[in-house]
PDB file as gemmi writes it, atoms N, CA and C in Angstrom:
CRYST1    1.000    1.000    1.000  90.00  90.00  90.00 P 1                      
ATOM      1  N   UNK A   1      17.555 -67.683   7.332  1.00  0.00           N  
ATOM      2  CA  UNK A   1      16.623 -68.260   8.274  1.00  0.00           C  
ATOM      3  C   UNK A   1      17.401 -68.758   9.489  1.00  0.00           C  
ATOM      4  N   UNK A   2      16.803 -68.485  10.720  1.00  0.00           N  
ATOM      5  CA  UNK A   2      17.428 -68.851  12.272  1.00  0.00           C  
ATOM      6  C   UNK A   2      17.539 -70.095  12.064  1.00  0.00           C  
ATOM      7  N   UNK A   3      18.349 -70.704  13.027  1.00  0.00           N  
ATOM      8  CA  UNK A   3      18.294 -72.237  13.420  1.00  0.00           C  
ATOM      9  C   UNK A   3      17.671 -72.584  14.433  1.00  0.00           C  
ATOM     10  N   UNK A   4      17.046 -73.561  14.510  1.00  0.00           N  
ATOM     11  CA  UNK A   4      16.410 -73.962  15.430  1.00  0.00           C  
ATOM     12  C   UNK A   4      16.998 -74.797  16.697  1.00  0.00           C  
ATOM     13  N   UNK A   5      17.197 -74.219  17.709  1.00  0.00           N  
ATOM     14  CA  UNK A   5      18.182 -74.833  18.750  1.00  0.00           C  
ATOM     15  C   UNK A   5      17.730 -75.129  20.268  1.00  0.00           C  
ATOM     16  N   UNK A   6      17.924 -76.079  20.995  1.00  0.00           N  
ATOM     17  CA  UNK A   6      17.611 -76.004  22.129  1.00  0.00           C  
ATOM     18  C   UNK A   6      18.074 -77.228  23.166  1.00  0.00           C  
ATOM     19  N   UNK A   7      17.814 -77.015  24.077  1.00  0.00           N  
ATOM     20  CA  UNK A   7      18.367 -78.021  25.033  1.00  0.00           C  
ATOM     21  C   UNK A   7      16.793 -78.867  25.596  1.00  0.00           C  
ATOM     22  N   UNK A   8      17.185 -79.989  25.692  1.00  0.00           N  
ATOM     23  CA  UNK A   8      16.113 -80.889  26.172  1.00  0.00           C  
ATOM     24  C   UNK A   8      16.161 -81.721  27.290  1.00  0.00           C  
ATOM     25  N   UNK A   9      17.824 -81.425  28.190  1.00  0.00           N  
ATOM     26  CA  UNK A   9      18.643 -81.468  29.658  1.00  0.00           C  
ATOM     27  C   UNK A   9      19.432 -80.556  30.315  1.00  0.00           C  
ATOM     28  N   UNK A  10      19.794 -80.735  31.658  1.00  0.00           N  
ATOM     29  CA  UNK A  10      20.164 -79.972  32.415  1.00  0.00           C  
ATOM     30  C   UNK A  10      20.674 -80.563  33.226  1.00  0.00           C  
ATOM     31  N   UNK A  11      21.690 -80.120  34.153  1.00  0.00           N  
ATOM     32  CA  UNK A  11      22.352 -80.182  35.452  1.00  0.00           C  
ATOM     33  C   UNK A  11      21.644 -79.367  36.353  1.00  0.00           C  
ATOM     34  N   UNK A  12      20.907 -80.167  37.297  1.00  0.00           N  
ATOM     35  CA  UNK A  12      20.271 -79.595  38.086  1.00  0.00           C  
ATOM     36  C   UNK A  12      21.267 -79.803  39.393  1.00  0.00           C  
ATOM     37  N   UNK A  13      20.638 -79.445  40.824  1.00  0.00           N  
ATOM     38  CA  UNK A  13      20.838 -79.404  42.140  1.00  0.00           C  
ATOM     39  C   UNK A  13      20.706 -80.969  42.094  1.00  0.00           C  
ATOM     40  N   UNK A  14      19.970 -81.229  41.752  1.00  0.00           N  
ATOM     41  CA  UNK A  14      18.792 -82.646  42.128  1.00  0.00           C  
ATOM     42  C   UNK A  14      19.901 -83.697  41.341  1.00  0.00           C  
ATOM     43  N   UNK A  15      20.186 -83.446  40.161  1.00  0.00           N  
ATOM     44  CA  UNK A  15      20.858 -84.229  39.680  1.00  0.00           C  
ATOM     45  C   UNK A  15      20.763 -84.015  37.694  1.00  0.00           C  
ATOM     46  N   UNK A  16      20.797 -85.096  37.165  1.00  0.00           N  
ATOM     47  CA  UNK A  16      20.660 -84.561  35.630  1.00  0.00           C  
ATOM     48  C   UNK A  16      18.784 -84.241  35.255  1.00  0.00           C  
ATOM     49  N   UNK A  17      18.458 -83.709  34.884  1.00  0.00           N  
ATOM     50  CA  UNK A  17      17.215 -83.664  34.281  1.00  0.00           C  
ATOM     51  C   UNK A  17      16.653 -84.108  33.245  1.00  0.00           C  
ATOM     52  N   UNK A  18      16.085 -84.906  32.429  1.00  0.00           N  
ATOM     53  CA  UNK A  18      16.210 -84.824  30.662  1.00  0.00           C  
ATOM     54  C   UNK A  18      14.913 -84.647  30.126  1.00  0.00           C  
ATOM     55  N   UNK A  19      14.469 -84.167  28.973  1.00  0.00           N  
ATOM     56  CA  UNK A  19      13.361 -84.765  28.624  1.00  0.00           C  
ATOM     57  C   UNK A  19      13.613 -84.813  27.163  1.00  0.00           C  
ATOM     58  N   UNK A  20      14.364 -85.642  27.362  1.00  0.00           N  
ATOM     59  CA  UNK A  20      15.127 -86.318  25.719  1.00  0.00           C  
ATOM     60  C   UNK A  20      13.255 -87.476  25.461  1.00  0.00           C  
ATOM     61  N   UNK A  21      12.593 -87.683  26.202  1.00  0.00           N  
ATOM     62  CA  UNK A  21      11.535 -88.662  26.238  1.00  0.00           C  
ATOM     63  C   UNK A  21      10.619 -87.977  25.032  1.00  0.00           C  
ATOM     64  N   UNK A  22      11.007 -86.083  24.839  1.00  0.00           N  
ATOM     65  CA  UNK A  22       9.931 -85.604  24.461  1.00  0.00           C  
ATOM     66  C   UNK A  22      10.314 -85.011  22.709  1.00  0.00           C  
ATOM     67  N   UNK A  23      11.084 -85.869  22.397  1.00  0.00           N  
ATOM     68  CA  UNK A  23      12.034 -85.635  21.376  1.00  0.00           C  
ATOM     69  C   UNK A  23      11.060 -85.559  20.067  1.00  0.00           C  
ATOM     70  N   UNK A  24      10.393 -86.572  19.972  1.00  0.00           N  
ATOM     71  CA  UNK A  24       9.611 -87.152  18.865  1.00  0.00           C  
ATOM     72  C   UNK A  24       8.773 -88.197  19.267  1.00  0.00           C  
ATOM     73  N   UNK A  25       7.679 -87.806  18.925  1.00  0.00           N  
ATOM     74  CA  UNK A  25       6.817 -88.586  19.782  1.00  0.00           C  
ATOM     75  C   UNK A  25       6.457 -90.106  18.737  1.00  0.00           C  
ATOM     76  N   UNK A  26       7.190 -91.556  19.597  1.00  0.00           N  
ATOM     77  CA  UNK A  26       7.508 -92.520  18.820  1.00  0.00           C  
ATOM     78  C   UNK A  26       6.208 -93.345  18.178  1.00  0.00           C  
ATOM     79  N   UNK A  27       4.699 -92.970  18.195  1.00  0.00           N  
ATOM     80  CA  UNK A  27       3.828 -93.507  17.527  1.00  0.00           C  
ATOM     81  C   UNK A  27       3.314 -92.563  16.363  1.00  0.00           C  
ATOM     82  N   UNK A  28       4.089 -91.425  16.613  1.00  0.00           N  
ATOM     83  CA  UNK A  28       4.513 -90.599  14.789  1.00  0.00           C  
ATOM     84  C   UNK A  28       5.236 -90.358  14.493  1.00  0.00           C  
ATOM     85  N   UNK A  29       6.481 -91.295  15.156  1.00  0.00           N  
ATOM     86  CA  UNK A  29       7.686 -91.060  13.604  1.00  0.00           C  
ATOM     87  C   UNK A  29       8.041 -92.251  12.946  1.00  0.00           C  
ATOM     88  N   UNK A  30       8.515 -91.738  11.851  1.00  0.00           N  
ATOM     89  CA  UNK A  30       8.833 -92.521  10.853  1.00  0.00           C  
ATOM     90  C   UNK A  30      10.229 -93.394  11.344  1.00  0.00           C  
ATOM     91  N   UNK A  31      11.013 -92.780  11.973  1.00  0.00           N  
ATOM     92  CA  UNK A  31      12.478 -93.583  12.550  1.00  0.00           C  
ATOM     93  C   UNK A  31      13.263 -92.494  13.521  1.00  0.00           C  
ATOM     94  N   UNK A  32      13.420 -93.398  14.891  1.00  0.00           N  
ATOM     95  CA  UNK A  32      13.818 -92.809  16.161  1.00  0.00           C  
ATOM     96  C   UNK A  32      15.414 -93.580  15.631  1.00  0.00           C  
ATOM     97  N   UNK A  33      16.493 -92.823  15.713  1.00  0.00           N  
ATOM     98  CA  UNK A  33      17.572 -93.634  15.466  1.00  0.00           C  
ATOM     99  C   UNK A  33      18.611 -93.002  16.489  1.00  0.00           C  
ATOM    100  N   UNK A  34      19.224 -94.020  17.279  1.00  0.00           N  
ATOM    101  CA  UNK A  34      19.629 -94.206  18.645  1.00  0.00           C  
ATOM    102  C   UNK A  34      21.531 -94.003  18.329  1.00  0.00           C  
ATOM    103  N   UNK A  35      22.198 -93.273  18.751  1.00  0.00           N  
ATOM    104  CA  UNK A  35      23.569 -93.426  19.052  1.00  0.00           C  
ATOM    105  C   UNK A  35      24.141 -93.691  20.121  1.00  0.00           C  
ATOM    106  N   UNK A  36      25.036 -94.957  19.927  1.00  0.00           N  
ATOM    107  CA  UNK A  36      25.543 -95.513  21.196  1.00  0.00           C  
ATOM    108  C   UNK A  36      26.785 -95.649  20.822  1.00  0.00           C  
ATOM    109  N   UNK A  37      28.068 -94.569  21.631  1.00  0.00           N  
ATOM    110  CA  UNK A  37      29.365 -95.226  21.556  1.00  0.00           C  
ATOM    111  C   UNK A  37      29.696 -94.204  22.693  1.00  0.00           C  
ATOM    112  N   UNK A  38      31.382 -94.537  22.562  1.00  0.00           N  
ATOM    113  CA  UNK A  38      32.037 -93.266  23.435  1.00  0.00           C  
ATOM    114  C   UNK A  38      32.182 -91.738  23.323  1.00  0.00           C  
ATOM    115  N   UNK A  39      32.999 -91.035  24.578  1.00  0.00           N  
ATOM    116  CA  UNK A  39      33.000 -90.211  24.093  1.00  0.00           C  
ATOM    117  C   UNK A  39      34.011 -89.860  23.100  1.00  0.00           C  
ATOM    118  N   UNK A  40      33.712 -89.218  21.893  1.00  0.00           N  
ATOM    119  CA  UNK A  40      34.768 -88.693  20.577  1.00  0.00           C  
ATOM    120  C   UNK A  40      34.819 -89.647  19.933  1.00  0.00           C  
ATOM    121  N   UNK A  41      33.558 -90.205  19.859  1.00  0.00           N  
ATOM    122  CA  UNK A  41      33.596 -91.271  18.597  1.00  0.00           C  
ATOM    123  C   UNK A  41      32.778 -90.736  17.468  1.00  0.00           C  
ATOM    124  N   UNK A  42      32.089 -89.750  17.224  1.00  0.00           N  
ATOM    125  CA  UNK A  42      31.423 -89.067  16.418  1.00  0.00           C  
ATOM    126  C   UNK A  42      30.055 -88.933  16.499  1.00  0.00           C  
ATOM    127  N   UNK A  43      29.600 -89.400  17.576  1.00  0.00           N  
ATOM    128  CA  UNK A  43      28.064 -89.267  17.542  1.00  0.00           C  
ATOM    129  C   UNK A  43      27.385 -87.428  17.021  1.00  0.00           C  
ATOM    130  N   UNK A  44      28.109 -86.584  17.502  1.00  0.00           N  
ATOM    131  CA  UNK A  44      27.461 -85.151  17.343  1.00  0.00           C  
ATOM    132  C   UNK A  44      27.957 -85.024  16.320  1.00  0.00           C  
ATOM    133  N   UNK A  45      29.363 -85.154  15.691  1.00  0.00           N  
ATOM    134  CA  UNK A  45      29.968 -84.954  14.262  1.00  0.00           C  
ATOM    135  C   UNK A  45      28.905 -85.593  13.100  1.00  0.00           C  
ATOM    136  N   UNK A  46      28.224 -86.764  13.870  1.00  0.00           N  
ATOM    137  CA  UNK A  46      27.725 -87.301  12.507  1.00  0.00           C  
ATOM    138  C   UNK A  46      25.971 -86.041  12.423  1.00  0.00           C  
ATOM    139  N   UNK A  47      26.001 -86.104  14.065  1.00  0.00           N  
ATOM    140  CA  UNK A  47      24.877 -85.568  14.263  1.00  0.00           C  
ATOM    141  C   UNK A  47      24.534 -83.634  13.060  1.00  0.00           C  
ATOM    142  N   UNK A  48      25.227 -83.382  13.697  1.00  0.00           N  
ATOM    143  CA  UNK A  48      25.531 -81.712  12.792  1.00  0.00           C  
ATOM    144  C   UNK A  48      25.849 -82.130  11.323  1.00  0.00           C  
ATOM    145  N   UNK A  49      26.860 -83.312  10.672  1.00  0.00           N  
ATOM    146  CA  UNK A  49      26.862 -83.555   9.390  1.00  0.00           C  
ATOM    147  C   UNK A  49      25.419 -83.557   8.785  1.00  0.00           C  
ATOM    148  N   UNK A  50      24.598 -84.357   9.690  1.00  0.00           N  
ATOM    149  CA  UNK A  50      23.248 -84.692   8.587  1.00  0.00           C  
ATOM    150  C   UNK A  50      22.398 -83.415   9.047  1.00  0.00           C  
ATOM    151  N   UNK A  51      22.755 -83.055  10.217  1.00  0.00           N  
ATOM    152  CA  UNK A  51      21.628 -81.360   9.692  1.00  0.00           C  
ATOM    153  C   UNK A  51      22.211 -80.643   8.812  1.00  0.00           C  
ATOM    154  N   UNK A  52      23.874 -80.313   8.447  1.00  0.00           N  
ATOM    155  CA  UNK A  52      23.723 -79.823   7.577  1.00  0.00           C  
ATOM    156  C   UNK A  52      23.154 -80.569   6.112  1.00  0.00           C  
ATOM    157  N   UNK A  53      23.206 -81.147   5.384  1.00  0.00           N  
ATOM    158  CA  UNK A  53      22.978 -82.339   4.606  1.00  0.00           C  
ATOM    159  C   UNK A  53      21.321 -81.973   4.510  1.00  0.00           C  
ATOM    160  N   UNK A  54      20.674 -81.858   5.481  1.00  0.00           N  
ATOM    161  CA  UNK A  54      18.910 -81.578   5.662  1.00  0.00           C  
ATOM    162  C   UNK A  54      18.621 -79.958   5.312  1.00  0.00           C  
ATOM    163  N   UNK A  55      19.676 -79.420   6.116  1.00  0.00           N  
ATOM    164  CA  UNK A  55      19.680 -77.659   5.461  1.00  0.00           C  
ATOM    165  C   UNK A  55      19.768 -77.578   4.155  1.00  0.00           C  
ATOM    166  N   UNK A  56      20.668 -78.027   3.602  1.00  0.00           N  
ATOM    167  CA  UNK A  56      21.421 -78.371   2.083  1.00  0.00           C  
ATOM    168  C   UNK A  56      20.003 -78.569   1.516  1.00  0.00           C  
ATOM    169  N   UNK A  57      19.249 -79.711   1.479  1.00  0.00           N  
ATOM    170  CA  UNK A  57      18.233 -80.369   1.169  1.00  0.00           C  
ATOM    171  C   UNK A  57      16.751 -79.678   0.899  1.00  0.00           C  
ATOM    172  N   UNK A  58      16.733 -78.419   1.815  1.00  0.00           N  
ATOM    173  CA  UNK A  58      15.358 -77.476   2.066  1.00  0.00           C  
ATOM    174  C   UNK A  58      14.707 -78.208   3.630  1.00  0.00           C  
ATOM    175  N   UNK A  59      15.309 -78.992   4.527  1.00  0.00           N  
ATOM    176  CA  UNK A  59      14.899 -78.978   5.530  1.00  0.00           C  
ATOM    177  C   UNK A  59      15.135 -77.997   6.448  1.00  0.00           C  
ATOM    178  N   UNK A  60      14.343 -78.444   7.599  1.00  0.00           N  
ATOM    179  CA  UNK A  60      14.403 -77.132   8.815  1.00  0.00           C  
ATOM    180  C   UNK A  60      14.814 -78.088   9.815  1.00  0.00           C  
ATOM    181  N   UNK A  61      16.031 -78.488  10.240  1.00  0.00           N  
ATOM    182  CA  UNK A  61      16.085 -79.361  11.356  1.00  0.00           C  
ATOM    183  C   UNK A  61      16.033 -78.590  12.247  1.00  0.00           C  
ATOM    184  N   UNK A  62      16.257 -79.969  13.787  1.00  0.00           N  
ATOM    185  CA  UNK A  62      16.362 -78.355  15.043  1.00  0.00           C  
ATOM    186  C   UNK A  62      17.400 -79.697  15.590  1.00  0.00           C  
ATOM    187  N   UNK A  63      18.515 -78.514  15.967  1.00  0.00           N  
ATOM    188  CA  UNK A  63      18.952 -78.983  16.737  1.00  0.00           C  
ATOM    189  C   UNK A  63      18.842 -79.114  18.412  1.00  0.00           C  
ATOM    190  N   UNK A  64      19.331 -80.795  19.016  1.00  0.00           N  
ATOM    191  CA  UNK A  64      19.337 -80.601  20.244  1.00  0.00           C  
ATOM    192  C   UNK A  64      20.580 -80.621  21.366  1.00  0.00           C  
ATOM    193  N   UNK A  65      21.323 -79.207  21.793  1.00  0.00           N  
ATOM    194  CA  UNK A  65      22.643 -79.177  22.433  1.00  0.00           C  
ATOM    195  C   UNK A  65      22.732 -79.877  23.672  1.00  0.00           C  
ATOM    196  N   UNK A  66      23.752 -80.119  23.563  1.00  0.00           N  
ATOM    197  CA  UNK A  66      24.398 -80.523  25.241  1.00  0.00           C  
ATOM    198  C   UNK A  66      23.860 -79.715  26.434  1.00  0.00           C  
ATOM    199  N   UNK A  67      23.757 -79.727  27.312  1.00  0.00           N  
ATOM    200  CA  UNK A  67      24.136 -78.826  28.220  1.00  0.00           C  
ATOM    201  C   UNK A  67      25.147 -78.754  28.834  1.00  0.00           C  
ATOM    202  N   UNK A  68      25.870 -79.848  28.653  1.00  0.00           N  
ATOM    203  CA  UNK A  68      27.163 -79.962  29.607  1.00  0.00           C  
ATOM    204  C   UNK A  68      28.171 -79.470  28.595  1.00  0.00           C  
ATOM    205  N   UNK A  69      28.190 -79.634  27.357  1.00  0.00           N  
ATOM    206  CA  UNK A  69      28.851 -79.358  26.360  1.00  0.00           C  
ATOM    207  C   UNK A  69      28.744 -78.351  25.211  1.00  0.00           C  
ATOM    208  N   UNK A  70      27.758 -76.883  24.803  1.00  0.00           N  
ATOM    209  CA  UNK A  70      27.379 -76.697  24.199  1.00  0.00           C  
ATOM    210  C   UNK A  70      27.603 -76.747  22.561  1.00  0.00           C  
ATOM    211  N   UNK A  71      28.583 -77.341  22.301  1.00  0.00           N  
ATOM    212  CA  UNK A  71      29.626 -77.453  20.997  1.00  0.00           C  
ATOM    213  C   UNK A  71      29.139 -78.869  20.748  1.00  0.00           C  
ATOM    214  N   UNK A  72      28.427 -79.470  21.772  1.00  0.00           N  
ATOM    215  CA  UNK A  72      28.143 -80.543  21.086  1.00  0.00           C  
ATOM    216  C   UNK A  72      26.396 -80.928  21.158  1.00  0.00           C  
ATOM    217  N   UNK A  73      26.169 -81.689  19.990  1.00  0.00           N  
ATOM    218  CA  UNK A  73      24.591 -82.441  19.937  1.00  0.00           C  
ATOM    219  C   UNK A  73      24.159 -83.372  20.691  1.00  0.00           C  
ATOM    220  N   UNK A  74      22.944 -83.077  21.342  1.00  0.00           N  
ATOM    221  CA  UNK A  74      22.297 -84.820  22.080  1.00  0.00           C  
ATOM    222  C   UNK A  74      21.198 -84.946  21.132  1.00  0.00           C  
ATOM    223  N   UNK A  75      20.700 -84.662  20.161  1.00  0.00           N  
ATOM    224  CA  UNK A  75      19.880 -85.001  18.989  1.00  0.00           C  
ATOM    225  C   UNK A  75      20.004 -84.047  17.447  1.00  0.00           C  
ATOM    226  N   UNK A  76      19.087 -84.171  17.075  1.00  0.00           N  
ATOM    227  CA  UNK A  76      18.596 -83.533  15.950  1.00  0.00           C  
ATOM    228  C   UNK A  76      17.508 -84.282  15.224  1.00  0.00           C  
ATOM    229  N   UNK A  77      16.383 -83.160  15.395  1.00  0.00           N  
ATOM    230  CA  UNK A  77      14.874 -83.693  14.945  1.00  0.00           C  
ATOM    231  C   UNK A  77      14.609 -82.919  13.618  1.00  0.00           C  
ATOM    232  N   UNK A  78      14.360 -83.819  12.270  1.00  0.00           N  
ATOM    233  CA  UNK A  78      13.568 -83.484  11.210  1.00  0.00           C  
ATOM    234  C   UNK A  78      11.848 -83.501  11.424  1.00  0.00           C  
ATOM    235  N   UNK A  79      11.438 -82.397  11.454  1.00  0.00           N  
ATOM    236  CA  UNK A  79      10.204 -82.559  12.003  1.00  0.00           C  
ATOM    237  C   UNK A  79       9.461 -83.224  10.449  1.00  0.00           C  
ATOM    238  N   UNK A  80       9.686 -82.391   9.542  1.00  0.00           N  
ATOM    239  CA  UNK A  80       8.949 -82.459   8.475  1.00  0.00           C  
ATOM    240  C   UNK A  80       9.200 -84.150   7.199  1.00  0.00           C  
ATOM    241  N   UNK A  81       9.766 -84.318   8.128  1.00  0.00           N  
ATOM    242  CA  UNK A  81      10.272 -85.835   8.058  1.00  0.00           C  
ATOM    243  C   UNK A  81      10.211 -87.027   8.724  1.00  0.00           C  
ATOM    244  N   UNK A  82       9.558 -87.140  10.001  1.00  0.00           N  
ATOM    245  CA  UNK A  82       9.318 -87.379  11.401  1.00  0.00           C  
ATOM    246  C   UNK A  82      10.198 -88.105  11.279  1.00  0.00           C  
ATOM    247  N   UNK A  83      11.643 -87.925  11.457  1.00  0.00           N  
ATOM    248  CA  UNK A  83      12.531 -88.761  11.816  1.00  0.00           C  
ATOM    249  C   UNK A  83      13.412 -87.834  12.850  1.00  0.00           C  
ATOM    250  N   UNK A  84      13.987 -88.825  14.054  1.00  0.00           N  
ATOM    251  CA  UNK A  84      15.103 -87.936  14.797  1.00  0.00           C  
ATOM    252  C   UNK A  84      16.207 -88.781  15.161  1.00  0.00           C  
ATOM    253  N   UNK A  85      17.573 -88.210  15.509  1.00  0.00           N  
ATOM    254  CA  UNK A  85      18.665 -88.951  16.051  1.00  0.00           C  
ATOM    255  C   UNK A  85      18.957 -88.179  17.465  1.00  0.00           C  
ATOM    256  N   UNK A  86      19.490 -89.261  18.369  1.00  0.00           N  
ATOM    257  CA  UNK A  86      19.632 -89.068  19.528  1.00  0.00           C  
ATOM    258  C   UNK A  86      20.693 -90.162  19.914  1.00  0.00           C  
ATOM    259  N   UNK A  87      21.508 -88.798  20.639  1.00  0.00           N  
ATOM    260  CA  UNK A  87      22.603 -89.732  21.863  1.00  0.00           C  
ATOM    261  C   UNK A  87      21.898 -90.918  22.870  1.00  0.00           C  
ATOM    262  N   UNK A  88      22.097 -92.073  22.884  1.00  0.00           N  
ATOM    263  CA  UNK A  88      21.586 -92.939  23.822  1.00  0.00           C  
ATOM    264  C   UNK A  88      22.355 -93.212  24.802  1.00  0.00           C  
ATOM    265  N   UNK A  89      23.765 -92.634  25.142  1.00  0.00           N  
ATOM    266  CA  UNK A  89      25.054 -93.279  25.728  1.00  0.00           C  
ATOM    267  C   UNK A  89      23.955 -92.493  27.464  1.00  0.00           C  
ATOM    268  N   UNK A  90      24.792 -92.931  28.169  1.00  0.00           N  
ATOM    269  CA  UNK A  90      24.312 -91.587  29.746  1.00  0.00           C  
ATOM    270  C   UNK A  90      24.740 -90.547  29.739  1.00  0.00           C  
ATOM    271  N   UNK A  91      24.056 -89.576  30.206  1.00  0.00           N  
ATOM    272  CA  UNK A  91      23.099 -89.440  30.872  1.00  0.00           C  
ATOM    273  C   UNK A  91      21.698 -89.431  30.162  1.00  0.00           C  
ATOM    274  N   UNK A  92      22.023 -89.518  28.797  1.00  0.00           N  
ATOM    275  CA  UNK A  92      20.436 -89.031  27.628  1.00  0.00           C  
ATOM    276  C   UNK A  92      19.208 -90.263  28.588  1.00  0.00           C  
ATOM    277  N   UNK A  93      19.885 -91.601  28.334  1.00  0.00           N  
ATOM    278  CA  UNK A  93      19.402 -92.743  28.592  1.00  0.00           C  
ATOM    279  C   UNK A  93      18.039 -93.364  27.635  1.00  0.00           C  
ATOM    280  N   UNK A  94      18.186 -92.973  26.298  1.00  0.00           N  
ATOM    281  CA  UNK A  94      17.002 -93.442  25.327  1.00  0.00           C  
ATOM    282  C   UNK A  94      17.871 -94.881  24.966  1.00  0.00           C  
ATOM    283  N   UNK A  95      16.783 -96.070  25.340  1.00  0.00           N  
ATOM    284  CA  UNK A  95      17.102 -96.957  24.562  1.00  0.00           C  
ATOM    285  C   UNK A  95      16.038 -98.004  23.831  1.00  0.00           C  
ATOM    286  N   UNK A  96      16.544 -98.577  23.137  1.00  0.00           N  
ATOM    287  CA  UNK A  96      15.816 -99.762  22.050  1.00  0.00           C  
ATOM    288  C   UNK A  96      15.816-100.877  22.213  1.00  0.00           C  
ATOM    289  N   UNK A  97      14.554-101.454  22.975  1.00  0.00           N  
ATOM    290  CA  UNK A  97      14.357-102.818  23.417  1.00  0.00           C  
ATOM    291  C   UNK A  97      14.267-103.766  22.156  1.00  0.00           C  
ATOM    292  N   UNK A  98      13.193-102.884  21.463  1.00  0.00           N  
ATOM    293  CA  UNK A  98      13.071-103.726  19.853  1.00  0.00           C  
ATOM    294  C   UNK A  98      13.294-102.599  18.197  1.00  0.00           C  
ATOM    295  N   UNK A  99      13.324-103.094  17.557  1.00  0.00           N  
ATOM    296  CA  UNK A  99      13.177-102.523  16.493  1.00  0.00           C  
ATOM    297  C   UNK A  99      12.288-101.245  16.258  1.00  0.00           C  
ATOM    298  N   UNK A 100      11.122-101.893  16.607  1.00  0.00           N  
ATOM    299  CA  UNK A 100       9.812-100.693  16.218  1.00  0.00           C  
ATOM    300  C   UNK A 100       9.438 -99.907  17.618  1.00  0.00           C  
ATOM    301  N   UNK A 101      10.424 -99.947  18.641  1.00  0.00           N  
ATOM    302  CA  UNK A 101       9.725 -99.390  19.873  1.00  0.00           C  
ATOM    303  C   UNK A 101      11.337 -98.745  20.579  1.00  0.00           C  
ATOM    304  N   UNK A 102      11.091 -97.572  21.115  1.00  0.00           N  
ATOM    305  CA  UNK A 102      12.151 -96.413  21.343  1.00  0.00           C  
ATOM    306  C   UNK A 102      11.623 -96.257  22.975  1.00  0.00           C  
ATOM    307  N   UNK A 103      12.768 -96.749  23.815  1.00  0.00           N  
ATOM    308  CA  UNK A 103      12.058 -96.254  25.357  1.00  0.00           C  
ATOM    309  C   UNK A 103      12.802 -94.933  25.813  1.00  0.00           C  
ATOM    310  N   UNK A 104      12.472 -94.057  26.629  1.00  0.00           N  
ATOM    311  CA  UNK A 104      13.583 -93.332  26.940  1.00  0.00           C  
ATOM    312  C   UNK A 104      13.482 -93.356  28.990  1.00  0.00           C  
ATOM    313  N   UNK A 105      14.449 -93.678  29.407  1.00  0.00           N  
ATOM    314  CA  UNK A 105      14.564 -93.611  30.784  1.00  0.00           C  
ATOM    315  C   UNK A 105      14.940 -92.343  31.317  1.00  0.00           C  
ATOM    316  N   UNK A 106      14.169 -91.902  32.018  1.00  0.00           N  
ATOM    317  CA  UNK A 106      14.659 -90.657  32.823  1.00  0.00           C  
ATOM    318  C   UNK A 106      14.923 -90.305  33.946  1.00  0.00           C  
TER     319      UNK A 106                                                      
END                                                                             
């Protein structure tokens, strides 16, 4: 079975593009979970660990690539799980004011 892959930003003319906003829509999922560190601290390592881990499992994740990087992840959405993880560092710009509420700036 294919993987499910895609980009949800860009380097435009204009500047970055994102619509990391459209990831998972946060009044049906179960848990939006936010990564915030540097770069090569493992955010995509952990990211690709748990899709595989979900493949392993009988899930269908999808992954979401860089554009600036394609070797690396700015998410990964379990649909059938409504849970997703996402880079929050910049340019993604998703962040968590509170617990139960996921903003994403674009």
């Amino acid at each position: 079975m294919a993987k499910i892959a895609y980009f949800l930003g860009a380097n435009t003319p204009g500047g970055f593009y994102s619509l990391m906003d459209k990831l998972l829509d946060p009044a049906k999922a179960r848990a939006i979970y936010i990564l915030k560190g540097g770069p090569g601290c493992g955010k995509s390592t952990l990211m690709k660990r748990l899709g595989a881990l979900a493949e392993e499992a009988g899930h269908r994740p999808e992954y979401i690539y860089c554009s600036g990087d394609p070797d690396s992840l700015d998410g990964l959405i379990l649909p059938d799980l409504a849970v997703a993880v996402a880079d929050g560092t910049a340019p993604h710009g998703a962040v968590s004011n509170r617990h139960d509420q996921i903003y994403f700036k674009v």
